[in-house]
C-alpha positions in Angstrom: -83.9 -6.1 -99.9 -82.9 -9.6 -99.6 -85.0 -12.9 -99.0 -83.2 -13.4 -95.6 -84.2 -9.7 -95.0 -87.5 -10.0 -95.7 -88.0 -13.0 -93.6 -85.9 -11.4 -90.7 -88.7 -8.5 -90.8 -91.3 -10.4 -91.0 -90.5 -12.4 -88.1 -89.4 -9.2 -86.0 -92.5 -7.7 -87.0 -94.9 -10.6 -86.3 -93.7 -10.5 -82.7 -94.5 -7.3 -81.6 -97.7 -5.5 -81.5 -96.5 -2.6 -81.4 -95.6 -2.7 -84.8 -97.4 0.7 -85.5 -95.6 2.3 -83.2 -92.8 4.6 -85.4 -93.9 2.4 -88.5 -93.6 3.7 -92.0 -96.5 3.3 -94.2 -96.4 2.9 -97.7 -100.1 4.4 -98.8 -101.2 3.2 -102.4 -104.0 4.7 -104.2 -105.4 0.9 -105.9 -107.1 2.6 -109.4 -103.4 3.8 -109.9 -100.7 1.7 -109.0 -100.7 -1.3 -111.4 -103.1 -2.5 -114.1 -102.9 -6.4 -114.8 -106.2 -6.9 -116.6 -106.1 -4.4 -119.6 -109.0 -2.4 -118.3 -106.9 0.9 -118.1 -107.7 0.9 -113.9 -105.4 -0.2 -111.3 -106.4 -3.6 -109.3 -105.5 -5.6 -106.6 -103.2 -8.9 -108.3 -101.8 -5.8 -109.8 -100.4 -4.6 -106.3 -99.7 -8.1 -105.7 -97.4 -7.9 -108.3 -95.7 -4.6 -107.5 -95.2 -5.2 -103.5 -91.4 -6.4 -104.3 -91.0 -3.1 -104.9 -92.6 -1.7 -101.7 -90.6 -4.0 -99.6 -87.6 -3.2 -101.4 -88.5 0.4 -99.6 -87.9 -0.5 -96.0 -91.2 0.2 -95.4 -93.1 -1.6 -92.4 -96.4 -2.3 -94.2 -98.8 -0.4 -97.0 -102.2 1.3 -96.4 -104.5 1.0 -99.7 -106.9 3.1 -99.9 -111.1 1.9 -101.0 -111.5 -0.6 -103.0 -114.9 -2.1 -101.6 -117.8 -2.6 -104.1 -118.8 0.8 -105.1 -120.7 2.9 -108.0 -117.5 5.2 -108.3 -119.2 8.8 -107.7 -115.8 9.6 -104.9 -114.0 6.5 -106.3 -114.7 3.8 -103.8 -115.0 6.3 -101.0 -118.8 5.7 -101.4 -119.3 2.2 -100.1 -122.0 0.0 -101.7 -121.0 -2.8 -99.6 -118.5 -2.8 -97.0 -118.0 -6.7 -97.5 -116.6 -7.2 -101.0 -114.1 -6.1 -103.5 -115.8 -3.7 -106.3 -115.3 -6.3 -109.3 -113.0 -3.2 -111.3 -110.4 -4.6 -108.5 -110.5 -8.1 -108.5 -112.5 -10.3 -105.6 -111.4 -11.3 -102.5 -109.4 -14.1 -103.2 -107.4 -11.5 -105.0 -106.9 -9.5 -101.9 -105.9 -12.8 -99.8 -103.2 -13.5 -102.4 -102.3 -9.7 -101.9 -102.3 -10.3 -97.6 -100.4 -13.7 -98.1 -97.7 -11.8 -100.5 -97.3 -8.6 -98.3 -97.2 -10.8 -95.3 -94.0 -13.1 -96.9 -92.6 -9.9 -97.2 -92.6 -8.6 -93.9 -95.2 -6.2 -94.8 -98.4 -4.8 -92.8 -101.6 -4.5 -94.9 -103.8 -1.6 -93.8 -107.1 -1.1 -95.1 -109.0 2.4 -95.7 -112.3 1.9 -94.0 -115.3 4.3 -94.8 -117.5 4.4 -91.8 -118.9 7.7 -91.4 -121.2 7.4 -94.9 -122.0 5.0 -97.3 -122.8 5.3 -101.0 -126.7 5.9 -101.6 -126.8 2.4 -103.5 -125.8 0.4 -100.4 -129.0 -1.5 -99.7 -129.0 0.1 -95.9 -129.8 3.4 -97.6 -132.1 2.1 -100.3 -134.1 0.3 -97.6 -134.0 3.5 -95.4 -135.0 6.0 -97.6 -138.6 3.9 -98.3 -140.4 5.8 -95.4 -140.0 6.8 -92.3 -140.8 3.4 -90.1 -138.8 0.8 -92.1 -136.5 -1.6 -89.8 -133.4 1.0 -91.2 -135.5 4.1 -91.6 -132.9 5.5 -88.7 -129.9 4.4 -90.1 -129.2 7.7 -91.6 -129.1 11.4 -90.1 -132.5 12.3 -91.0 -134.9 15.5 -90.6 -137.9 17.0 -91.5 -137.7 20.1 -93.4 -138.1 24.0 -91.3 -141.4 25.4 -91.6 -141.0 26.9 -94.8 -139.3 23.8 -96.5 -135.7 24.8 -96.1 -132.9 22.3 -94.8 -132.5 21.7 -91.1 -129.5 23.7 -90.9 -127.2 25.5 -91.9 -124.3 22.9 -92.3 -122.4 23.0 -95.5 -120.7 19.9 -97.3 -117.2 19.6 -98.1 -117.6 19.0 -101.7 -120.0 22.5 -101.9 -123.1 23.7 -101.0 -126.0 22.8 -98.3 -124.9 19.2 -96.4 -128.3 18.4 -96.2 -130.5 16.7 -99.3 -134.0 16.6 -100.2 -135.8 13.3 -100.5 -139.3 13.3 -102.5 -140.1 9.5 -101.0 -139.8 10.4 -97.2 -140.1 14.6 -97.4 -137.2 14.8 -95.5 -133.9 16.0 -95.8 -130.9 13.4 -95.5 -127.3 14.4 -94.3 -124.6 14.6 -96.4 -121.1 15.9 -95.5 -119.9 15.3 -98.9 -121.6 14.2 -102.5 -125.2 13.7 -102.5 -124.8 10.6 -103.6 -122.8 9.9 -99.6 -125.6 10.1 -97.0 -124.4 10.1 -93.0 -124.7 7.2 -91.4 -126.2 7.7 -87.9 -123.8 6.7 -85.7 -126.3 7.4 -82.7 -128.4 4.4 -83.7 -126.4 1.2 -82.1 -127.5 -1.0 -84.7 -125.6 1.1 -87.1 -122.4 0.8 -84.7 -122.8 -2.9 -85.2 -122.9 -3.6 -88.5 -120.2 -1.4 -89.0 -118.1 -3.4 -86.1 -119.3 -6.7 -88.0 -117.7 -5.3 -91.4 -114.0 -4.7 -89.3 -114.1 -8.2 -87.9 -114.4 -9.6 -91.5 -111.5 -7.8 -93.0 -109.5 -8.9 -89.4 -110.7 -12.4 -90.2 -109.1 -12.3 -93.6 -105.9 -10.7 -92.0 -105.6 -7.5 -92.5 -103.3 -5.7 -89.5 -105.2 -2.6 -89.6 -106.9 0.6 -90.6 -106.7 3.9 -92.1 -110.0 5.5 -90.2 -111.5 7.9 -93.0 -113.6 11.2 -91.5 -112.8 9.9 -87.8 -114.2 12.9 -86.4 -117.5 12.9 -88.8 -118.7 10.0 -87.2 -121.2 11.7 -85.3 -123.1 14.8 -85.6 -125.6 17.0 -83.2 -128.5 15.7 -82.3 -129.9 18.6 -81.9 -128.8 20.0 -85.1 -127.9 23.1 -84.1 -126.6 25.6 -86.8 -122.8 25.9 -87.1 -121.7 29.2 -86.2 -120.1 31.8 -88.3 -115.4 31.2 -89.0 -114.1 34.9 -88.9 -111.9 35.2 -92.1 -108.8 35.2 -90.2 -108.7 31.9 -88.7 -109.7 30.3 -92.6 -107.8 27.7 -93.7 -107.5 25.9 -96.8 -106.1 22.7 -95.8 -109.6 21.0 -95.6 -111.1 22.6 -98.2 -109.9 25.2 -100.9 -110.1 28.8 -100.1 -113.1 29.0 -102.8 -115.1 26.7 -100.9 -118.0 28.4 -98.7 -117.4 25.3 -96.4 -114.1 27.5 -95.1 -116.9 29.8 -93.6 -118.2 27.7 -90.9 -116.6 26.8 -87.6 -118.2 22.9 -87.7 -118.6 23.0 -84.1 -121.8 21.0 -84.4 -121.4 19.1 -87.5 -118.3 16.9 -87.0 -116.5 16.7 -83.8 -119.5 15.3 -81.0 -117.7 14.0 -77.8 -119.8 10.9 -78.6 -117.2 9.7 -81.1 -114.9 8.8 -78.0 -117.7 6.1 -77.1 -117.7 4.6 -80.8 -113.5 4.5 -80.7 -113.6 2.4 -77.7 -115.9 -0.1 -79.2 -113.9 0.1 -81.9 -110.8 -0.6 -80.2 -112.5 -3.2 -78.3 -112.6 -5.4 -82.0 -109.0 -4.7 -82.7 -107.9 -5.9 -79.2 -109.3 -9.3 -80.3 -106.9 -9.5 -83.1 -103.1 -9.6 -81.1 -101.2 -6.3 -82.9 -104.1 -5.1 -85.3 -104.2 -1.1 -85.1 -105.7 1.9 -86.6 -104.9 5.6 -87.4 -107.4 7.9 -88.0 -107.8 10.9 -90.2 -108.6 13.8 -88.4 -110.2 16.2 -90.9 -110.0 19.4 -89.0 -108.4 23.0 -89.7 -109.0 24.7 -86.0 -108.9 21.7 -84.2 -106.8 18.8 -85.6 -104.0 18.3 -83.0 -106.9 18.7 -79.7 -108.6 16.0 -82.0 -105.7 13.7 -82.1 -105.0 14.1 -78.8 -108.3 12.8 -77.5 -108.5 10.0 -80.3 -105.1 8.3 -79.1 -104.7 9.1 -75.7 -104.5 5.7 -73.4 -105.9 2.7 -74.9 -109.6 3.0 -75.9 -109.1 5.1 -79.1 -106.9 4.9 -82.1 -103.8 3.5 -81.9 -102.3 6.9 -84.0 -104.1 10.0 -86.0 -103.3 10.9 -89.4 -102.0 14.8 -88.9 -103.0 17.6 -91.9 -100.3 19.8 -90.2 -97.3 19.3 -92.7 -100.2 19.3 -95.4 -100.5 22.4 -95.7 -100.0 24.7 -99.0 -98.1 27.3 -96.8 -94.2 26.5 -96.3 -93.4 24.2 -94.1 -90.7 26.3 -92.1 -88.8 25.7 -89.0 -90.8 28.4 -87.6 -93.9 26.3 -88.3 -92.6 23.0 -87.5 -91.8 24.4 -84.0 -95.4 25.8 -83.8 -97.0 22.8 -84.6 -95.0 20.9 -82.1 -95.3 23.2 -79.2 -98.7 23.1 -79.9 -98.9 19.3 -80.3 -97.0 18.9 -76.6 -99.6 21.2 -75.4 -102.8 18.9 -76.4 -101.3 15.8 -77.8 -98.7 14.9 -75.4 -100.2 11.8 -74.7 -101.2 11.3 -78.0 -100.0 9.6 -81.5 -99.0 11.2 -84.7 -99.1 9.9 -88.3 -96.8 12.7 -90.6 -97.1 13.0 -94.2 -96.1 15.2 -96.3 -98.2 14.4 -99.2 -101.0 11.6 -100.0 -104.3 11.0 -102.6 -106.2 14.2 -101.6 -103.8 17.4 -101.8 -101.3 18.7 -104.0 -97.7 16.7 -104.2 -95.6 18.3 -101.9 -92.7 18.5 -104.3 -94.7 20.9 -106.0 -96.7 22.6 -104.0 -93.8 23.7 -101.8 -91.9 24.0 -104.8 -88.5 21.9 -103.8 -85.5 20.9 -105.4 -84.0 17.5 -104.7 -81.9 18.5 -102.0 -84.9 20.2 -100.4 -87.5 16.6 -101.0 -84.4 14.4 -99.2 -84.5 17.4 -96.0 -88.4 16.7 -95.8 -88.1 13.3 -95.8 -85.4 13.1 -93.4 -87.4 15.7 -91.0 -90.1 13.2 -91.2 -88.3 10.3 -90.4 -86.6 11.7 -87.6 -89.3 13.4 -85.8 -90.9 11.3 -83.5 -93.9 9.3 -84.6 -95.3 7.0 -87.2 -94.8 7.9 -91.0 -97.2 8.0 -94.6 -95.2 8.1 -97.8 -97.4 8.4 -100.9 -97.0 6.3 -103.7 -94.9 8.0 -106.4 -93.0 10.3 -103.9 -90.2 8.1 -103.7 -89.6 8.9 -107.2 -90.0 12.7 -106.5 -93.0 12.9 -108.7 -94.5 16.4 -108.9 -98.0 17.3 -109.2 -99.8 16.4 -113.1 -101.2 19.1 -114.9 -104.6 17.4 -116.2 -106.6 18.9 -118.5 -110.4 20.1 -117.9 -111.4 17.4 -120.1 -109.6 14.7 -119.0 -111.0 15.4 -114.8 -112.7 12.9 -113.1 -112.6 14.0 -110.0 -115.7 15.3 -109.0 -114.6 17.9 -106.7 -112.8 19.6 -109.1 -115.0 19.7 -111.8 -117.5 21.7 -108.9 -114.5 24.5 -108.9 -112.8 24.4 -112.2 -110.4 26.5 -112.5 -109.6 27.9 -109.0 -109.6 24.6 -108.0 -108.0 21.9 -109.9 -109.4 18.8 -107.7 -107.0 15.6 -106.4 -106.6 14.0 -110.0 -102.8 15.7 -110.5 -102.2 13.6 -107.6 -103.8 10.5 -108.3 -102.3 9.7 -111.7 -101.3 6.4 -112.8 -97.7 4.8 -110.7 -94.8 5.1 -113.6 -92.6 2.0 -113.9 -90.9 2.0 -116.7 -91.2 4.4 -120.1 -91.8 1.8 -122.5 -95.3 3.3 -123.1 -96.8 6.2 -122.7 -98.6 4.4 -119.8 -95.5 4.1 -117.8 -96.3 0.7 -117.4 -98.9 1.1 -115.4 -101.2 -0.5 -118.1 -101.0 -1.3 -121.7 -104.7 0.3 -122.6 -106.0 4.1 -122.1 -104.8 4.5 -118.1 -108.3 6.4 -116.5 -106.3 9.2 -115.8 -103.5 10.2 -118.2 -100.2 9.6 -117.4 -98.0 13.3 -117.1 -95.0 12.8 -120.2 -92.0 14.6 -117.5 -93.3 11.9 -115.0 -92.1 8.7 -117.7 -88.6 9.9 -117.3 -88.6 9.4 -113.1 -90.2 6.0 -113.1 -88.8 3.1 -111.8 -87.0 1.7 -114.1 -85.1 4.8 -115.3 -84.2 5.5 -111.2 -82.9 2.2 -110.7 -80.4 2.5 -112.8 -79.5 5.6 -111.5 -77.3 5.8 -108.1 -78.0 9.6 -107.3 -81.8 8.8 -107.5 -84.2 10.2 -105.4 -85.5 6.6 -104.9 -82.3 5.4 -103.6 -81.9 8.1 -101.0 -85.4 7.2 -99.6 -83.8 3.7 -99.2 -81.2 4.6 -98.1 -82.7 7.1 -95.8 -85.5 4.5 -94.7 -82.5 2.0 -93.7 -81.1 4.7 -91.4 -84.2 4.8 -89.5 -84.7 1.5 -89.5 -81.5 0.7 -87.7 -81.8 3.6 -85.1 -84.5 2.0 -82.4 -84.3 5.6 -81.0 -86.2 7.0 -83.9 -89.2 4.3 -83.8 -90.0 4.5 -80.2 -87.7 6.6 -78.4 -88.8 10.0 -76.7 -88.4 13.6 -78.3 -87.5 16.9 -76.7 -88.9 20.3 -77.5 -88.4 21.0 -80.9 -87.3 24.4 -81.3 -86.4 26.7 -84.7 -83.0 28.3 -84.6 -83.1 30.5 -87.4 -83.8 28.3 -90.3 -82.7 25.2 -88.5 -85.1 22.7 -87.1 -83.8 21.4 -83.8 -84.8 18.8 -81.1 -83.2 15.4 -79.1 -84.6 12.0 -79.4 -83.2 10.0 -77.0 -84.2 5.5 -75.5 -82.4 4.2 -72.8 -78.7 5.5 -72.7 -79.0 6.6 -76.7 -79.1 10.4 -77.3 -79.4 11.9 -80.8 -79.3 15.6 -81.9 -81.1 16.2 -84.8 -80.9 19.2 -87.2 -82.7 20.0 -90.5 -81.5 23.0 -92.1 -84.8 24.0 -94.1 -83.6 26.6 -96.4 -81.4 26.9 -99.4 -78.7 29.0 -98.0 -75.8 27.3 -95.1 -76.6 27.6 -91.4 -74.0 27.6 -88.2 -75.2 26.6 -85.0 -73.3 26.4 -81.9 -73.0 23.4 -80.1 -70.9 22.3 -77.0 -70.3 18.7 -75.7 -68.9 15.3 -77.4 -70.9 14.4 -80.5 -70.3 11.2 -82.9 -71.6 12.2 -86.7 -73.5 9.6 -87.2 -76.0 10.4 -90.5 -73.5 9.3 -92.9 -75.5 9.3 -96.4 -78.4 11.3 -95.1 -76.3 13.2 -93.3 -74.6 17.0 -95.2 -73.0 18.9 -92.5 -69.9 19.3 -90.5 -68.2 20.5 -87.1 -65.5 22.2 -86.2 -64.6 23.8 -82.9 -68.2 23.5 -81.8 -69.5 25.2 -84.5 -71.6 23.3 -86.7 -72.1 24.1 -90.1 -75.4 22.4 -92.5 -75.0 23.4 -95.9 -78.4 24.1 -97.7 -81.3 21.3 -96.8 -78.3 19.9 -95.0 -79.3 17.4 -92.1 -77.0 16.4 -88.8 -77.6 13.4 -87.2 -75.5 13.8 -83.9 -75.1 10.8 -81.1 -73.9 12.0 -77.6 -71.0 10.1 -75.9 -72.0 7.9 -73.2 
């Protein structure tokens, strides 16, 4: 992308707060993007330095995920203070020079905030857990043992085992929907609210355009702590948590999910509607009840701007059949809602291999993304059609899946280190030991190597990322039932007097579908069909980008 470009984007961008709306965001895992100190861990002056590259994208902004002060035990997803940078990633005048750069270029920053727990060395838990009538002794979901010393409950975390944690120093039990070391903030105590509203405004003050909400539905749990009842084995799934995970045997009814969460949002909201186009989406982190979730989180304007879906996350194939489920369900009880699709991102297995896809199969994903209606997550490194790593036992540090070795791998095949260019066996990334090793089959895909290639897959999502970007229609426009015909994902979008047919042939063998009326072709690169006497014809992962005649 050119400097005129750039500025042309920024200044379209900076005049219309509705940015979010249909925006792709370019989400970038900070310990493993780019290395400019030596230390073998990703920082912030390092994204500074690589954001040329984002831009060059077509993307409307990036979302970085934690990197707030933090001991490290989920890797800055356990918040020690919600008002710095952990010193492994710079300070904070290395993430203004990151905001000032991003902004030249016409990109949105998003920041991951952490609200539903802190880390258990934040001073708010330290002071908390001194007894039981200190000034923040309620800060936290806590509760006295049952009569014969077991936990309150029968809640489970996500990470394995009872949520709940004894504490010699109060005799209590704290909440914990993840590590131990990640106690529940208690969300029913205002004060708490309000410290965590002061921490947003700083981050809006330093100009950031938004956030990625983390756990937005475990922001409140049960008062009454009632037990969560039993999941019957059929309705399991292991999009949440892996199938070996006892926390698959709960329906978290009471644990997660509290209707008091809409009160919190609007307060929430409230702060972002004193900073002119800032916006949120929100990661609903729900198997049975994901798409009701978003639906309630985005509807009118009191909530989050969009949701983060887990839908198209999912280990099973992403079919037509499915995508037509999920959409029929989604008009059902989202319809007045906001969707974020991805396909992949820092917490499950790389699409490209855990659907197994060729090239042509990555570019029909990406195009079904793009064209479905909503707002969009890339992942850093799928640009570049990086597959899942295979990291050794040894090498893990991902504490999840060191809990369920081998069934279980964890996230860290995900979360290795960005590959620039092969010059070392770093990737560039870093010239020391890289925390995580860098997979050898990803050094030939990096950057460097793709650039110089025109086939590319990172060329195609340029390419494909222009196409959206000059279709209005695809941002904002309105969609039509999505139906399955065969293998073929089908559905309209159509603004104003502008009508597309879309159609995504998800399978490796040619489809025909029958279609009557005047069409223009209008998908050019991303586009691998063709018509004849009504009949149209999408060769395998073919996609048909139709425009009706006015």
């Amino acid at each position: 992308m050119n400097a005129l470009s750039q500025t042309l984007r920024a200044t379209d961008k900076a005049s219309d707060p509705d940015w979010w709306r249909g925006a792709v965001i370019y989400q970038i895992y900070p310990r493993s993007y780019q290395d400019s100190t030596g230390s073998g861990t990703g920082d912030l002056a390092g994204i500074t330095r690589r954001l040329d590259h984002v831009a060059s994208l077509g993307v409307d902004g990036i979302w970085i995920s934690p990197f707030f002060t933090s001991p490290m035990k989920d890797f800055g997803y356990d918040v020690s203070d919600y008002c710095d940078v952990d010193p492994m990633f710079g300070t904070l005048a290395d993430f203004d020079a990151l905001v000032l750069r991003a902004h030249e270029l016409g990109l949105k920053v998003m920041i991951d905030l952490v609200l539903s727990h802190s880390s258990d060395q934040h001073p708010w838990f330290v002071e908390s857990r001194v007894s039981k009538d200190n000034p923040k002794s309620d800060w936290y979901v806590w509760s006295d043992p049952k009569p014969d010393g077991t936990a309150p409950n029968n809640w489970l975390s996500i990470f394995g085992g009872p949520a709940w944690h004894w504490d010699g120093r109060r005799e209590q039990y704290y909440l914990h929907n993840f590590l131990a070391s990640q106690p529940d903030l208690n969300f029913h105590n205002s004060d708490v609210q309000d410290a965590l509203l002061d921490a947003t405004r700083f981050w809006l003050q330093r100009g950031v355009d938004g956030f990625r909400l983390d756990t937005i539905n475990f922001y409140f749990a049960d008062k009454e702590l009632r037990d969560n009842p039993a999941l019957p084995v059929e309705e399991r799934n292991s999009t949440i948590a892996p199938s070996v995970n006892p926390y698959n045997h709960q329906r978290h009814v009471h644990s997660k999910n509290q209707p008091e969460n809409l009160d919190f949002l609007a307060r929430f909201r409230s702060v972002l509607d004193e900073y002119p186009g800032a916006a949120a989406v929100g990661e609903v982190g729900d198997a049975q009840f994901g798409l009701e979730l978003l639906g309630k989180y985005t509807k009118g304007t009191t909530g989050a701007h969009m949701c983060y879906a887990f839908e198209f996350l999912e280990k099973n194939p992403l079919t037509a059949k499915r995508v037509a489920e999920v959409f029929e369900r989604f008009d059902r009880v989202a319809s007045d809602g906001w969707a974020c699709w991805a396909l992949s991102n820092h917490d499950v297995i790389r699409h490209t291999t855990r659907w197994d896809l060729s090239a042509d199969a990555q570019k029909a994903y990406l195009m079904l993304l793009l064209l479905l209606r909503g707002s969009v997550c890339l992942y850093q490194g799928e640009e570049l059609a990086l597959p899942e790593a295979d990291v050794a036992f040894e090498d893990l540090q991902d504490p999840y899946g060191i809990e369920f070795w081998p069934e279980f791998k964890g996230r860290d095949g995900c979360r290795t280190p960005m590959v620039w260019e092969p010059s070392n066996a770093a990737g560039g990334f870093s010239e020391a030991k890289p925390w995580l090793p860098v997979a050898s089959e990803h050094l030939t895909q990096s950057v460097a190597a793709q650039e110089d290639d025109p086939s590319a897959m990172l060329h195609f999502y340029r390419t494909a990322l222009a196409f959206r970007a000059e279709n209005s229609v695809l941002n904002k426009g309105d969609q039509s039932t999505v139906s399955a015909e065969g293998d073929v994902v089908m559905f309209d979008r159509f603004q104003g007097i502008t009508r597309l047919t879309c159609c995504i042939n998800l399978s490796d063998s040619a489809q025909e579908i029958a279609l009557s009326g005047q069409f223009e072709d209008i998908g050019g690169a991303v586009s691998d069909a063709a018509r004849n006497d009504g009949i149209l014809k999408l060769n395998p992962w073919g996609v048909a980008i139709l425009r009706h005649a006015t």
